[in-house]
Every structure is written in structure tokens, then in C-alpha cells.
C-alpha positions as CSV (number, residue, x, y, z in Angstrom):
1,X,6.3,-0.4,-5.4
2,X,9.4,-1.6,-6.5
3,X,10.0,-0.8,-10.2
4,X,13.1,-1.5,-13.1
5,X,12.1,1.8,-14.5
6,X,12.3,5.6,-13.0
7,X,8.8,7.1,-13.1
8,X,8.5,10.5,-14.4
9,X,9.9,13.6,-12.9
10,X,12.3,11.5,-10.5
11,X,15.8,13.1,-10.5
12,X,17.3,10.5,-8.2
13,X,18.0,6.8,-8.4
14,X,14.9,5.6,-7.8
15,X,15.7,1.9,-7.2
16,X,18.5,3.2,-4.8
17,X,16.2,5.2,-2.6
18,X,13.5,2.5,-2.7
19,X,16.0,-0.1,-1.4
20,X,17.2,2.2,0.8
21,X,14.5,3.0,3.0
22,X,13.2,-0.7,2.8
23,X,16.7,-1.7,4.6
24,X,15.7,1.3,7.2
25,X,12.3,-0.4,8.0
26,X,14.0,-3.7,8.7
27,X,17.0,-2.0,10.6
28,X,14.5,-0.4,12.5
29,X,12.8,-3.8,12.7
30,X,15.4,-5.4,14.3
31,X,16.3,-1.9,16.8
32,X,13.0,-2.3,18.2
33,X,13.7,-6.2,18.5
34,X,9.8,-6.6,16.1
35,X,8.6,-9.8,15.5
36,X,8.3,-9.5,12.0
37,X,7.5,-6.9,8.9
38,X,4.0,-6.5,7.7
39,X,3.7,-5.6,3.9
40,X,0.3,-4.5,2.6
41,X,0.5,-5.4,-1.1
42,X,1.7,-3.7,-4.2
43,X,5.6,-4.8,-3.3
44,X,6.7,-5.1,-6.8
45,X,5.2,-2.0,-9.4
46,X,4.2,-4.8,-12.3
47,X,3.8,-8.4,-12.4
48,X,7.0,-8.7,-14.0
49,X,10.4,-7.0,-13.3
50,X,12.7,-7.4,-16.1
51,X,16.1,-6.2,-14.2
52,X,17.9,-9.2,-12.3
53,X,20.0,-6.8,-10.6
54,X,17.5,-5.6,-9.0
55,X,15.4,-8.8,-8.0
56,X,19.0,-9.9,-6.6
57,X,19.2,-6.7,-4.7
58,X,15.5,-7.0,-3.4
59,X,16.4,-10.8,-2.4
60,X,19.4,-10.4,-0.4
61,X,18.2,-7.5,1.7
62,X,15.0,-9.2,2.5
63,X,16.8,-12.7,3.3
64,X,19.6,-10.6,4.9
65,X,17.4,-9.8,7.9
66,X,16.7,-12.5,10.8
67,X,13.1,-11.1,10.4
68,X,10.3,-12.9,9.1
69,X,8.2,-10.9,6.8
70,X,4.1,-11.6,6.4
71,X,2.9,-10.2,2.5
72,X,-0.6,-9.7,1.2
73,X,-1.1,-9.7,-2.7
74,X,-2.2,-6.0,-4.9
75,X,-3.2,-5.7,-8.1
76,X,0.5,-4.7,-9.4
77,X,1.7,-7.9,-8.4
78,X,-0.7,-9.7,-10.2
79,X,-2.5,-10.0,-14.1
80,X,-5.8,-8.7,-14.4
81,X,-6.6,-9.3,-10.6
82,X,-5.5,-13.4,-11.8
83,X,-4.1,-15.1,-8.5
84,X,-3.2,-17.8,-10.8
85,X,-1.0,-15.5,-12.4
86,X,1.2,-15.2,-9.0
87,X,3.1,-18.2,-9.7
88,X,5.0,-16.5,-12.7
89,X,5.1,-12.8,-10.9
90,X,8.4,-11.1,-10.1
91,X,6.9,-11.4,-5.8
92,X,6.3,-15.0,-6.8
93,X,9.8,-15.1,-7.5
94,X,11.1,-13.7,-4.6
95,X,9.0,-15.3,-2.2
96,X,9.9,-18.7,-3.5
97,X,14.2,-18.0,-3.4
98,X,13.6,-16.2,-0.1
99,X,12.4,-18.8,3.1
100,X,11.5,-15.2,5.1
101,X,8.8,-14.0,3.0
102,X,5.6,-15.2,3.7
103,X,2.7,-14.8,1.5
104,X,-0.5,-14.7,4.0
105,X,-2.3,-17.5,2.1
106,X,-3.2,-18.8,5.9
107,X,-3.5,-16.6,9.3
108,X,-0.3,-16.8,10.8
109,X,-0.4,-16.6,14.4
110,X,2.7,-14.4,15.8
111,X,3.1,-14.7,19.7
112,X,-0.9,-14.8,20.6
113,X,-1.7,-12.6,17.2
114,X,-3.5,-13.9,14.4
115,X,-2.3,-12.1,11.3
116,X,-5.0,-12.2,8.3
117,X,-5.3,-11.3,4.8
118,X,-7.7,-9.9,2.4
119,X,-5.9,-10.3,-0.8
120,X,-7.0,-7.4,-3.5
121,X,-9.3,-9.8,-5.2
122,X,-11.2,-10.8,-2.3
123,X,-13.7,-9.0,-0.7
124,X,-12.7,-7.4,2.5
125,X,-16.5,-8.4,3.8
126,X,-15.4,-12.3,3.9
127,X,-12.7,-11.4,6.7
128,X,-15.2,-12.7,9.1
129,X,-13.9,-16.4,7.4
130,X,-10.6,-15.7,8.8
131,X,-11.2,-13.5,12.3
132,X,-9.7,-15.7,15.0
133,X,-11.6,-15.5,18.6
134,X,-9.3,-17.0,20.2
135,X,-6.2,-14.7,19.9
136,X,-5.9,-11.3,19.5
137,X,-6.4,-10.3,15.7
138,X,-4.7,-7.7,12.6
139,X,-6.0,-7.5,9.1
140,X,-3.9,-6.6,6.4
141,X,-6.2,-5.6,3.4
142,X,-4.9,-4.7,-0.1
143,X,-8.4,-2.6,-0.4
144,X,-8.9,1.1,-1.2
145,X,-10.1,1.8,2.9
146,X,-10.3,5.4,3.9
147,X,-11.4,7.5,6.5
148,X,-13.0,10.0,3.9
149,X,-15.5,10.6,1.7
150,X,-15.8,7.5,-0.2
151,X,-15.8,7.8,-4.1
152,X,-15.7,5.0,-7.0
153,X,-14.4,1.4,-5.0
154,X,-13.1,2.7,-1.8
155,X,-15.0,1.5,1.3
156,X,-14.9,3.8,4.4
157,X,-13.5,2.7,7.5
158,X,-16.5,3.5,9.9
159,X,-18.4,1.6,7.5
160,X,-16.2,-1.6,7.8
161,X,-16.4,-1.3,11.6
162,X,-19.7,-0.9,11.8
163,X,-20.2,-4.5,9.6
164,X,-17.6,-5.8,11.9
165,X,-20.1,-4.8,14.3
166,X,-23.2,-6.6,12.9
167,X,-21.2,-9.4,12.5
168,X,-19.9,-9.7,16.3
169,X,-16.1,-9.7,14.6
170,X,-13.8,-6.7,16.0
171,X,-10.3,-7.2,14.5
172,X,-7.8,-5.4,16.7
173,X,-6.4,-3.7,14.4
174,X,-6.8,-2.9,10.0
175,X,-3.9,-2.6,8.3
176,X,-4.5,-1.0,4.7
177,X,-2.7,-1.0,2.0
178,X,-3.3,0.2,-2.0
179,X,-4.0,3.7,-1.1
180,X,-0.7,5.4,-1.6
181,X,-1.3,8.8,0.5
182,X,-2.5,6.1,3.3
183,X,-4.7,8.3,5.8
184,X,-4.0,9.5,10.0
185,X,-4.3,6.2,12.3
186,X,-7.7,6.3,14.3
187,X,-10.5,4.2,16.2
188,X,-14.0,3.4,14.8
189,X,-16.5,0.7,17.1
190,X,-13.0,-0.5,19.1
191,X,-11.1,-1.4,15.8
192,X,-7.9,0.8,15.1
193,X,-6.9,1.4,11.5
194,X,-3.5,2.1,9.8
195,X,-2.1,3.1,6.4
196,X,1.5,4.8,6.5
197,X,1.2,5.1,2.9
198,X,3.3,3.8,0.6
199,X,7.3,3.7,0.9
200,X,7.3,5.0,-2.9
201,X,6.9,8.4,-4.3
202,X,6.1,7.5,-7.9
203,X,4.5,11.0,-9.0
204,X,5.0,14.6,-8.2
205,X,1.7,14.5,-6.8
206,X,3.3,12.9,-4.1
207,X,5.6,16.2,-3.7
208,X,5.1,16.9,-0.4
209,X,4.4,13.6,1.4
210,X,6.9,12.1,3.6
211,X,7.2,7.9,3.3
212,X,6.9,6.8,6.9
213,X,6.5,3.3,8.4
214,X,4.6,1.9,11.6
215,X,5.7,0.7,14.3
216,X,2.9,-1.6,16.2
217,X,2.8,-3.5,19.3
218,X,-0.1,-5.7,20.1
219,X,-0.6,-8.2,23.0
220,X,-3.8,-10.3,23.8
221,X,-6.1,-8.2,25.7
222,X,-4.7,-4.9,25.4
223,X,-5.1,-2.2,22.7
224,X,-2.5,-1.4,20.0
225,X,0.3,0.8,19.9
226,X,1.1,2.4,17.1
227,X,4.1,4.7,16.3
228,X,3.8,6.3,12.9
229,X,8.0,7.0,12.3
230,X,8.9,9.2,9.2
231,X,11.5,7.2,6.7
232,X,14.9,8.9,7.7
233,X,16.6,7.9,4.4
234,X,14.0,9.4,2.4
235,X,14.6,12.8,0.5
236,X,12.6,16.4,0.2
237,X,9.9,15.9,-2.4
238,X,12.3,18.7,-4.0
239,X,15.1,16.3,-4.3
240,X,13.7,13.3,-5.9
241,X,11.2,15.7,-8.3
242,X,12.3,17.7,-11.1
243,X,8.7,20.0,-11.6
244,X,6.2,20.2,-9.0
245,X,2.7,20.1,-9.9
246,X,1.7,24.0,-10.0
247,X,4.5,24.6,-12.2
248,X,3.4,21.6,-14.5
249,X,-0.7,23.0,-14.2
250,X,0.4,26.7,-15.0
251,X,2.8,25.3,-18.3
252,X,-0.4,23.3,-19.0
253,X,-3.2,26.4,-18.6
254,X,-5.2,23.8,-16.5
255,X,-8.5,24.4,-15.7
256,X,-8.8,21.9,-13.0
257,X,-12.3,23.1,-12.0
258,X,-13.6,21.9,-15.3
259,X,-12.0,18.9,-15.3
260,X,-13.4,17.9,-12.2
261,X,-17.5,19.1,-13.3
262,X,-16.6,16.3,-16.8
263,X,-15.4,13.4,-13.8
264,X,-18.8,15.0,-11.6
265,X,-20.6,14.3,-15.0
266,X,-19.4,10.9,-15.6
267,X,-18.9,9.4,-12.8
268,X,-22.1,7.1,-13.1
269,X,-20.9,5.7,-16.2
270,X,-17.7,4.1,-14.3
271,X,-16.5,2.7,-11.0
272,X,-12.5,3.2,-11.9
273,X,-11.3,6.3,-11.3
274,X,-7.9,5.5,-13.5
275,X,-10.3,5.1,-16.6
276,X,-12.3,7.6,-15.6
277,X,-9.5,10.2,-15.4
278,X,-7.6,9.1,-18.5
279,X,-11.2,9.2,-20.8
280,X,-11.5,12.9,-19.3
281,X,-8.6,13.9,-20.1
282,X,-8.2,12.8,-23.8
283,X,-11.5,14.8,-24.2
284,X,-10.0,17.7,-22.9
285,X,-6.6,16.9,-24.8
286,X,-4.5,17.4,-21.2
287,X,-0.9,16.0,-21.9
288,X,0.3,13.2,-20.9
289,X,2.7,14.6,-17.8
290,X,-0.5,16.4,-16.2
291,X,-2.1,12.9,-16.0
């Protein structure tokens, strides 16, 4: 999530490590002679970045590379979950200057792979509209897929494949994007599924996670191969954080138990967790930081 301001607690240059790291994956890219980058959504942190340095900067690494880059659409880079509003967003922008980056409005088919989206506001169960039986086949979703237990709008992965299933659709491979802490790559009903997590470190609750990228390779009839590679350019939590989150909790006098009963307790009054959390915690009067 590429951002003109430094999010809280970041004692680095945040625009400078985030650049940095993006040149790494498409140095690495290139090292590993890829056929293009995948981007699961969310490049841009708002719909509108107000820092032209910095959408210059963004545009000549991207058109710098001899790569080809295929982009699904998250919520960030949109208004309200608006696709209309993509035509004035800061990824709008870029994608139109830059003849590299390519929005996945259409399957793109990459050397016998068909490369599809599920765009944030479309529901991940209409990727049977755009499964290709003819060619092997990768999903990129911009959907809130984990391997867990499943709370508020996140759908579990074993319960994708097992639709998939129903539906006599078995994409090759899911890649997942929107949840930041991303989750270990693994197999449900002959489907593999992939989230790195995200390149950006935007809270300290993202301390002690490492950014790491995937490296996939995918021919007809054979199974993926997936390397998960840690982000060399990226620092220690400790070095890009100023407080880490116990220290912030014991300032605070947290009671993190009882905050979790009140979200246990309303919880069927709402679906998003982000209201959810911020509702709780202006009953319970916790400061801004420890949200």
C-alpha cells in the first residue's frame, strides 16, 4: 500500500522502503527470467495520492522494468467499493501513463495460463464466469480468504475449494490478496492457495512480520511451484517502529480480554470488523495509538 503519508510509529522513510522492496520483487522478476508480476489489490493506500514525486517515482520503476505486470482492484484504490470511481484513482493514473500495468478487466492468458480476477467488489463465487478449461488457470482475488477460523467477511479457503468442487471448476492456483498478514501456502480439493502478505508494514502490529514475495511457476498439466522468498531490502520490525505493541498496551493499562468479550457481544450487530473495533473502543475510551 503505497501511501504520501508515514503511518504511525514508522521511524524510517516509509515511501523509500516501500519503493525499495517493490524494485527487489521486479529485480528478482527479471533474475528468475518471470513472465510477469502478479499484484493482488490494494497497490495505492487511498484513492487518491496527493504527492507527484511520488506517483513519478512509482511510474518509472514500474515502466522501468521489461516485465509486464497483471493488477486486480481493493477497496483502497477505489471510493466506497465504486469501480466507476477507478477512472479518477491515483492506480487509474498510473496504469494509464504506464503501457506495462495491466488492470485484469479480462483473463489474460500468459504462455498456456489464464490469469483471472475477482476484483474486491465482486463476489469471489462468480469466478466460475471466468475459469478457463482449456488452459491451466490462477485466480487473483482481492477477498479476505484464509485458512482459519473465519470471522465477519472472510471466506475460508477449504470452503472455496469445496464450491469449486460442486461446481466442477479447480483453479490451479488462488492468489489472495487484502489480508495483510497473508497466511502459509497450502492445498485444499487440488487447488493451491497463496497470500505472501502485504509488502507494507503500516502498524506496529505488524512488528514482527517479515514482507516476503512469491515466486510461482505454473505449466499446463503440472502442479505449481511456489517459493515464498523473504524481501531482502526490508528492515527489523525494530527498525522501521518506534513502540512495539506491549509497550504501547502496558502505557495504555489494556485489558485486552475485555475488549475482546464487548467485540464477542457485538459481533451480531455488524459484519465489519474496522467498525466494530473502533465502536468498542470509543466505549471503552482506548486512545487512538492502541487502535
Amino acid at each position: 500500500q503505497i501511501s504520501g503519508q508515514t503511518p504511525r510509529h514508522r521511524i524510517d522513510n516509509y515511501q523509500e522502503s516501500l519503493l525499495l522492496k517493490i524494485e527487489e520483487v521486479y529485480q528478482t522478476a527479471l533474475d528468475v527470467q518471470a513472465d510477469c508480476v502478479i499484484c493482488g489489490g490494494d497497490f495505492f493506500n487511498s484513492h487518491r495520492i496527493f504527492s507527484y514525486d511520488l506517483l513519478s517515482n512509482v511510474m518509472n520503476l514500474i515502466c522501468s522494468f521489461p516485465l509486464k505486470t497483471y493488477m486486480i482492484v481493493g477497496q483502497h484504490d477505489l471510493i466506497g467499493y465504486n469501480p466507476a470511481s477507478f477512472k479518477t484513482s491515483a492506480l487509474g493514473f498510473v496504469a494509464g501513463q504506464c503501457p506495462q500495468l495491466n488492470i485484469l478487466w479480462e483473463p489474460a492468458i500468459v504462455k498456456g495460463v489464464t490469469i483471472s480476477a475477482s476484483h474486491v467488489w465482486e463476489k469471489l463465487q462468480d469466478a466460475d464466469k471466468v475459469f478457463n478449461k482449456d488452459t491451466a488457470n490462477i485466480l487473483v482475488a482481492h477477498h479476505l480468504l484464509t485458512n482459519k477460523k473465519t470471522l465477519f467477511d472472510s471466506i475460508n479457503t477449504t470452503d472455496f475449494s469445496n464450491w469449486m468442487k460442486e461446481k466442477n471448476v479447480r483453479f490451479d492456483l488462488v492468489l489472495s490478496g487484502d489480508l495483510h498478514d497473508g497466511y502459509d501456502l497450502h492445498e485444499a480439493n487440488g487447488t493451491w492457495f497463496c497470500n505472501p502478505g502485504s509488502l507494507a508494514r503500516q502498524s506496529i502490529a505488524d512488528l514482527g512480520r517479515p514482507p516476503r514475495m512469491a515466486i510461482i511457476e505454473l505449466e499446463p498439466g503440472s502442479l505449481p511451484l511456489v517459493e515464498i522468498v523473504p524481501i531482502k531490502a526490508a528492515k527489523r520490525g525494530s527498525e522501521v517502529f518506534g513502540d512495539d505493541l506491549p509497550g504501547l498496551l502496558k502505557k495504555e493499562n489494556f485489558d485486552a480480554t475485555q475488549f475482546v468479550e464487548r467485540v464477542n457481544d457485538f459481533e451480531s450487530e455488524s459484519t465489519d470488523i474496522f467498525e466494530l473495533v473502533k465502536r468498542i473502543a470509543s466505549a471503552e475510551k482506548v486512545s487512538q495509538e492502541v487502535v
